[in-house]
C-alpha positions as CSV (number, residue, x, y, z in Angstrom):
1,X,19.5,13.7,2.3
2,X,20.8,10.3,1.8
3,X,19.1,7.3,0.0
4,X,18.5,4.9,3.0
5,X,18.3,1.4,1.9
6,X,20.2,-1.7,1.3
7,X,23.3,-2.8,-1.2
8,X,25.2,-6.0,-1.8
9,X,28.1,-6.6,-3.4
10,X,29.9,-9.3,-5.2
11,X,33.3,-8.4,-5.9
12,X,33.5,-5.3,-2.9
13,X,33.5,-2.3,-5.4
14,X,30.5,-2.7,-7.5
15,X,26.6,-2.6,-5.4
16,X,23.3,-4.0,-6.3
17,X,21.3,-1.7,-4.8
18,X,18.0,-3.1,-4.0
19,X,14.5,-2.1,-3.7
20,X,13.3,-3.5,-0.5
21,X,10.5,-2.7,1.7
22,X,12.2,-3.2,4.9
23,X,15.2,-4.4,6.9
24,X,16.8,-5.6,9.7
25,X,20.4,-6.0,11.3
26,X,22.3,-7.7,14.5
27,X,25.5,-7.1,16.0
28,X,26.6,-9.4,19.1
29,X,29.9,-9.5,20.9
30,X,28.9,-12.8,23.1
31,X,30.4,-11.3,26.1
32,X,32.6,-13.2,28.7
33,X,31.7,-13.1,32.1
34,X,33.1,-14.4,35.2
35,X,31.1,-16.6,37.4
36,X,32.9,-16.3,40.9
37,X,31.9,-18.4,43.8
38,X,32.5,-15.7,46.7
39,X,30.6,-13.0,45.6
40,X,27.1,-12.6,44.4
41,X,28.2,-10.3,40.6
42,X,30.2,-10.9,38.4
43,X,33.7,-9.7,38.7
44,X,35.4,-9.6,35.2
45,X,33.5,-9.2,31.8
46,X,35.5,-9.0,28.8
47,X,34.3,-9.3,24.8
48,X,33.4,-12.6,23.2
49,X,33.0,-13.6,20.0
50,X,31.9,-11.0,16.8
51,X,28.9,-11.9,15.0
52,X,26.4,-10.3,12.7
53,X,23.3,-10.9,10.6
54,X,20.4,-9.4,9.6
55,X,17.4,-10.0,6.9
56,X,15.2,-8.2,4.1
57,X,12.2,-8.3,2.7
58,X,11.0,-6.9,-0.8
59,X,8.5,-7.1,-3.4
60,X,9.5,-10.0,-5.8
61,X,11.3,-8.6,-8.3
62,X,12.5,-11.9,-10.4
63,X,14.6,-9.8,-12.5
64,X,16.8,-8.9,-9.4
65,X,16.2,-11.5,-6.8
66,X,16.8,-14.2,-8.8
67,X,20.1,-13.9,-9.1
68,X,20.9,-13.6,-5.4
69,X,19.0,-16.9,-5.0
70,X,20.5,-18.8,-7.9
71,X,24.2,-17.7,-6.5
72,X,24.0,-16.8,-3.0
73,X,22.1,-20.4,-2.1
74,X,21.9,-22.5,-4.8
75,X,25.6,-21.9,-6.0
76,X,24.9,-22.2,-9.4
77,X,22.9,-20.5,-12.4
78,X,19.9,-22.4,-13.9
79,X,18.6,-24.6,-11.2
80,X,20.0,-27.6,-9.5
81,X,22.0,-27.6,-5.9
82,X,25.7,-26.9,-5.6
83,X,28.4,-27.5,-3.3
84,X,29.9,-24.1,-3.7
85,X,27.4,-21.3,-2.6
86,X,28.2,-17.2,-2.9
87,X,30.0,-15.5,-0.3
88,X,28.8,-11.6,-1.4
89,X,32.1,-9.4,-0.1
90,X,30.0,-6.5,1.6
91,X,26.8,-5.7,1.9
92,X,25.9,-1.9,3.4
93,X,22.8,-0.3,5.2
94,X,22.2,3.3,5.1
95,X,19.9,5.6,6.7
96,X,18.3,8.9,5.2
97,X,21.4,10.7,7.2
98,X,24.3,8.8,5.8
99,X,24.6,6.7,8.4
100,X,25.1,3.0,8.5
101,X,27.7,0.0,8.4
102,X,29.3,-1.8,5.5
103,X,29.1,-5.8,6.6
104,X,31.8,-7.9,5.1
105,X,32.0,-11.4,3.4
106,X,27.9,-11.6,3.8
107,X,26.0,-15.7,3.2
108,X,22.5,-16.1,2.3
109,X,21.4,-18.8,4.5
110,X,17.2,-18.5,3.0
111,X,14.5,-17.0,1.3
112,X,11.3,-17.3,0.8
113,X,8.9,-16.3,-2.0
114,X,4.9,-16.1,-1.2
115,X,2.2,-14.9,-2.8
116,X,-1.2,-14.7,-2.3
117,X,-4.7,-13.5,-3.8
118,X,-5.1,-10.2,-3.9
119,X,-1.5,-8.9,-3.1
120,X,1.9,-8.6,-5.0
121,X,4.5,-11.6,-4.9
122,X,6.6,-11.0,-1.9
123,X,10.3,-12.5,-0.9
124,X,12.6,-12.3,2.5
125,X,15.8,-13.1,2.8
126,X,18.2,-13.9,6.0
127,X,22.1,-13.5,5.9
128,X,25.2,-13.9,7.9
129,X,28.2,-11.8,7.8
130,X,31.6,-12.0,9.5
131,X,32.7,-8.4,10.1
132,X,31.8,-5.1,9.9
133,X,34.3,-3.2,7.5
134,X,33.4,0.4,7.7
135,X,30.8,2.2,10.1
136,X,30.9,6.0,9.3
137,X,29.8,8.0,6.1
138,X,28.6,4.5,4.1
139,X,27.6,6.4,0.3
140,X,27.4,2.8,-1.7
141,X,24.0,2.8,-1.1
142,X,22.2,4.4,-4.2
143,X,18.7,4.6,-5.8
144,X,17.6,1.5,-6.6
145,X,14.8,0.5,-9.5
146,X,11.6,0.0,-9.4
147,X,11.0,-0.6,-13.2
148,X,11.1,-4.6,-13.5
149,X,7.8,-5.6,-12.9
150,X,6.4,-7.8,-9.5
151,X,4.3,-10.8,-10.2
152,X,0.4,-10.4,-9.3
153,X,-2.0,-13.2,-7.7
154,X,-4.4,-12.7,-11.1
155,X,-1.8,-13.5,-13.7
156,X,0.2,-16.3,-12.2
157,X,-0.9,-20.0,-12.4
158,X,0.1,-22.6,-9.7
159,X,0.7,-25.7,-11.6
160,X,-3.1,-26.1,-12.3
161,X,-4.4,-26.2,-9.1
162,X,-6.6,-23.3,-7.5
163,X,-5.0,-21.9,-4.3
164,X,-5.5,-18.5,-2.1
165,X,-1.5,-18.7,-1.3
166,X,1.6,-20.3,-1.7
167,X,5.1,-20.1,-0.1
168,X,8.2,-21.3,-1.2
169,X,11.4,-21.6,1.2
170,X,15.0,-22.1,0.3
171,X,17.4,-23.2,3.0
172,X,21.2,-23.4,3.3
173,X,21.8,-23.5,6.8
174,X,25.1,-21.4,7.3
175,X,27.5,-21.7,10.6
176,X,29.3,-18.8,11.5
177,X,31.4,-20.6,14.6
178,X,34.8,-21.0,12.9
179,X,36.4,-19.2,15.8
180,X,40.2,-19.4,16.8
181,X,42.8,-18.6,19.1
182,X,43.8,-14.8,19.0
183,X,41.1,-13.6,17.1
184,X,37.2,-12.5,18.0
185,X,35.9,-12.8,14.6
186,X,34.8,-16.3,12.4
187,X,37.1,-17.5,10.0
188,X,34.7,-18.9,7.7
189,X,31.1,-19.3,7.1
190,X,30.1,-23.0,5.7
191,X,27.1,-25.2,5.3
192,X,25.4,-27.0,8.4
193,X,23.2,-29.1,7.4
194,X,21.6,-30.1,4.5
195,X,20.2,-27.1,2.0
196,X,15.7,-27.8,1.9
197,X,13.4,-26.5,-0.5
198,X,10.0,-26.7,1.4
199,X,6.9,-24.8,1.2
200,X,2.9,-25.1,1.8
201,X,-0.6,-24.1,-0.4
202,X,-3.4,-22.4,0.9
203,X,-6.0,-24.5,-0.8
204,X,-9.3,-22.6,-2.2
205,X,-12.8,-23.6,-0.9
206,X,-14.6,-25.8,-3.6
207,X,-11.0,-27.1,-5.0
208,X,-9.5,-28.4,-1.5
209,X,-10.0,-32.3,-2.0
210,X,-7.9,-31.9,-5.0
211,X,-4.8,-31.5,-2.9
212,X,-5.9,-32.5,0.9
213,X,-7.2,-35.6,-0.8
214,X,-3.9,-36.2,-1.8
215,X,-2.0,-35.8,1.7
216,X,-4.9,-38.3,2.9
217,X,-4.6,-41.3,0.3
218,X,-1.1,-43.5,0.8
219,X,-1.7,-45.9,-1.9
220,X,-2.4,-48.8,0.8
221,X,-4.4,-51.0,-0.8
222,X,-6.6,-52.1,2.2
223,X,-6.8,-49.7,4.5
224,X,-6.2,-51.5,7.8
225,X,-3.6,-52.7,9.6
226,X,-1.7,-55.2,9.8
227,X,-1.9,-55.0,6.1
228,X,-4.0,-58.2,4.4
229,X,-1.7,-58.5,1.4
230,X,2.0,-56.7,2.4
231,X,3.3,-56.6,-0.9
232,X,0.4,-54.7,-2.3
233,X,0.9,-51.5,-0.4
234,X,2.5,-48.1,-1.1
235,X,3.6,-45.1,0.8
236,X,2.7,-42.7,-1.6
237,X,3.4,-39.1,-1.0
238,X,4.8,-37.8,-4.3
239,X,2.9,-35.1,-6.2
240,X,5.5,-34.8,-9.4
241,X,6.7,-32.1,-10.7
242,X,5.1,-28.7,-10.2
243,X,5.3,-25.4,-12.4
244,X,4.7,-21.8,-11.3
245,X,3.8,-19.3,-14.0
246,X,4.1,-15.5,-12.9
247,X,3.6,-13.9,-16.0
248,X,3.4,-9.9,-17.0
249,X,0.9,-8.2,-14.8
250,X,0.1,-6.1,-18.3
251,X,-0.7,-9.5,-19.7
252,X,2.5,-9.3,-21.8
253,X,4.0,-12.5,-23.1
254,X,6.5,-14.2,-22.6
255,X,6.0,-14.4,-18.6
256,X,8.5,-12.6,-16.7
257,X,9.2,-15.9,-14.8
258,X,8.5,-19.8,-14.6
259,X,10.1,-21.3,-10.9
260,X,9.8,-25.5,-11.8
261,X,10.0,-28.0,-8.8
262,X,11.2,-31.3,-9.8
263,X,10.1,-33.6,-7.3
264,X,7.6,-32.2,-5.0
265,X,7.0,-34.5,-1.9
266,X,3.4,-33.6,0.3
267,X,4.4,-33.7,4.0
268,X,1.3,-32.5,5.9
269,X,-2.2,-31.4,5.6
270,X,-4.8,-29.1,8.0
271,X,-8.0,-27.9,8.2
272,X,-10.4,-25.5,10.6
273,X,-12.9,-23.3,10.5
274,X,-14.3,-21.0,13.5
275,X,-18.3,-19.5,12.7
276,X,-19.1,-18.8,9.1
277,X,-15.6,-18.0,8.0
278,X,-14.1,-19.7,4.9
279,X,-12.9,-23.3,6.1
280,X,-9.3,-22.9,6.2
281,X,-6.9,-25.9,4.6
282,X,-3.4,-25.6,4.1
283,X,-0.7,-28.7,2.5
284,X,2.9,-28.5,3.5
285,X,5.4,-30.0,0.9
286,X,9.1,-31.2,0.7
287,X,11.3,-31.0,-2.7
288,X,14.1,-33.3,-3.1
289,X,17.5,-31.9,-4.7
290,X,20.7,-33.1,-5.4
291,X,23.5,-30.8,-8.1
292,X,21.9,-31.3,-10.9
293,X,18.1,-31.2,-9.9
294,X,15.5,-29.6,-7.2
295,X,14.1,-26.3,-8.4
296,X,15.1,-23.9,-11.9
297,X,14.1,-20.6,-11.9
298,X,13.8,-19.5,-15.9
């Protein structure tokens, strides 16, 4: 039987063949309907405009998932935000009976990396395509590996702090509405609005004021308003810089990979609790980036 799976492509020819855990894809034709004033249906219905996307989720593999986030939404290797972001050629889906579609000219528009205690690292990722190139006997679609090794809640440090979780979001937001005259498919996918790199902790029990306090305190100098002394008071939200380690789950030095944010910004803070359960407290954050900073994966 066939390998059933996922596989993306650069250049068209040559497939990364990936090991995911599961997967998902859309096809919409928008019809056209007509809405007629004499009768209660509708009379004509003809096809609309082609779309498709679709999105996968895997265990995080940095030694293969990297590079779709550094090129397909980042546009550029080694951190930092480009202009230009990676429009993959194909990407194909196959099921166990050879069966699937080959997507064409495919734009990763997020992903998100989360881990948490007591499970593997874990990405997703959501894409766009254009067409659909071939639907019948798709064999691209090989074995993929499962030898690079997945970071593990007990040998990966948070930037110092203790935390049950975190999540890290990358967003490029992609529009696929470049439609003309005398044709039902886009021309072009491009950028929408303004690429984010966002994410929250899931703060530990006896550690939480470390970061919640910091959501709480602004920096204002008084504490009341109107302010006594204007010029004295801040807005402070900043945390810095922040540094994920996710080394060898063997233990092995060096670590298999170090994601740095540059400028993390704290956005939000919660807390609950229902019975005896664990109080729950989560902080939401913000990164800036521009093309030369925001988040380096190494």
């Amino acid at each position: 039987m066939a390998v059933r799976g996922i596989s993306i492509s650069a250049d068209g020819s040559s497939y990364i063949h990936l090991p995911i855990t599961d997967t998902q894809h859309q096809i919409q034709r928008n019809l056209i309907s007509e809405k007629s004033l004499n009768i209660a249906g509708e009379p004509k219905i003809v096809g609309g405009p082609f779309a498709c996307s679709g999105s996968f989720s895997a265990a995080y593999r940095p030694a293969i998932f990297t590079d779709l986030i550094e090129h397909g939404l980042l546009g550029k290797t080694g951190g930092g935000v480009s202009n230009d972001f990676t429009l993959y050629k194909k990407l194909a889906t196959t099921d166990e009976y050879g069966q699937g579609l080959i997507f064409g000219s495919i734009g990763l528009n997020s992903c998100e990396i989360s881990m948490k205690a007591g499970e593997f690292a874990k990405c997703n990722f959501n894409w766009v395509g254009t067409d659909v190139v071939a639907t019948t006997s798709v064999t691209v679609t090989a074995s993929p590996s499962y030898d690079d090794p997945i970071p593990v809640f007990y040998n990966a440090v948070i930037g110092g702090y203790k935390v049950t979780g975190v999540t890290l979001k990358i967003s490029r937001p992609l529009s696929a509405d470049d439609y003309v005259i005398g044709s039902e498919y886009t021309q072009s996918i491009i950028q929408s609005d303004q690429l984010t790199i966002e994410g929250s902790f899931e703060l530990a029990a006896k550690d939480a004021s470390n970061l919640l306090g910091r959501v709480a305190y602004t920096g204002d100098t008084t504490g009341t308003y109107p302010p006594a002394v204007l010029a004295s008071n801040k807005n402070t939200a900043s945390l810095g810089s922040l540094v994920i380690v996710f080394n060898d789950p063997d233990g092995i030095s060096p670590a298999i990979q170090t994601i740095t944010l540059d400028d993390l910004w704290l956005s939000d803070g919660s807390g609950s609790a229902s019975g005896r359960q664990r109080y729950q407290r989560t902080v939401n954050f913000k990164c800036t980036s521009s093309s030369t900073t925001g988040i380096t994966f190494s």
